[in-house]
N, C-alpha and C positions, 0 to 999 in steps of 0.2 A: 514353786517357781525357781528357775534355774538364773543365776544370775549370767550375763553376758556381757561383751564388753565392745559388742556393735550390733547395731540392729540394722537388720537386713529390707531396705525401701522396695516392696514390691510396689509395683502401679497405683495397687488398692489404696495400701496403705500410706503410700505419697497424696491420693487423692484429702484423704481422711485429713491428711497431715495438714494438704491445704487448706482444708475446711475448717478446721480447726483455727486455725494460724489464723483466718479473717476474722472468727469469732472471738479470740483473744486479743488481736490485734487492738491497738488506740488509736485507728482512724487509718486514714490511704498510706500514709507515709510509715507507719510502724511495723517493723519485723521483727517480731519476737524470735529468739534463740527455740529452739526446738524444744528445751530442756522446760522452758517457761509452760511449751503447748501443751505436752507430756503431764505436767504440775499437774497443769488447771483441769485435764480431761481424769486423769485419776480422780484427784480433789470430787469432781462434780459426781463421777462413778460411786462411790464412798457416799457422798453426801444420799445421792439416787435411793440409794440400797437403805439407809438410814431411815429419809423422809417416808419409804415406802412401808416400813418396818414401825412408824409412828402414827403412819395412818391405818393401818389393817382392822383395824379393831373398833374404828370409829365411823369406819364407813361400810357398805354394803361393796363386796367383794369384785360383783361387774363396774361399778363405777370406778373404784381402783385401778380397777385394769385397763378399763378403756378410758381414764387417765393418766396412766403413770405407765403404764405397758411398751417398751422398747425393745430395737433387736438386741440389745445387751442385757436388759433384767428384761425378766419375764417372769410374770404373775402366774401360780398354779394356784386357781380360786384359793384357798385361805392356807395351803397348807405349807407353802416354800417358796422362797423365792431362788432362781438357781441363774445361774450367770451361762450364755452360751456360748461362752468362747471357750474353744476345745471338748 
């Protein structure tokens, strides 16, 4: 990863952002700083990738997947799990 030092709001990504921002948010009135939304959606990424990597082995592989299976992780029955951004 390349570091940067502005990140560029396409539509999408604005959408994401607000999506995000309600789910971090502390109720109607609260507006988290973007840096906060950014934290928490890494944080949870990391955690994803972790939890998924602790259960692999204790469950049967479709039920993994069609639990835990997102457009960001994505389960290859038992052999990887690979990230699809880029």
């Amino acid at each position: 990863m390349t570091k940067r030092t502005s990140l560029k709001l396409t539509d999408e990504r604005q959408l994401l952002l607000d999506r995000a921002t309600e789910i971090v948010a502390n109720g109607l009135d609260d507006d988290p700083p973007m840096s906060v939304v950014l934290d928490a959606a890494l944080t949870h990424l990391v955690e994803s990738k972790e939890n998924l990597e602790d259960v692999r082995d204790r469950y049967p592989p479709q039920e993994v997947k069609d639990c835990c299976n997102t457009s960001v992780l994505g389960l290859r029955y038992r052999t990887s799990i690979e990230s699809r951004w880029r």
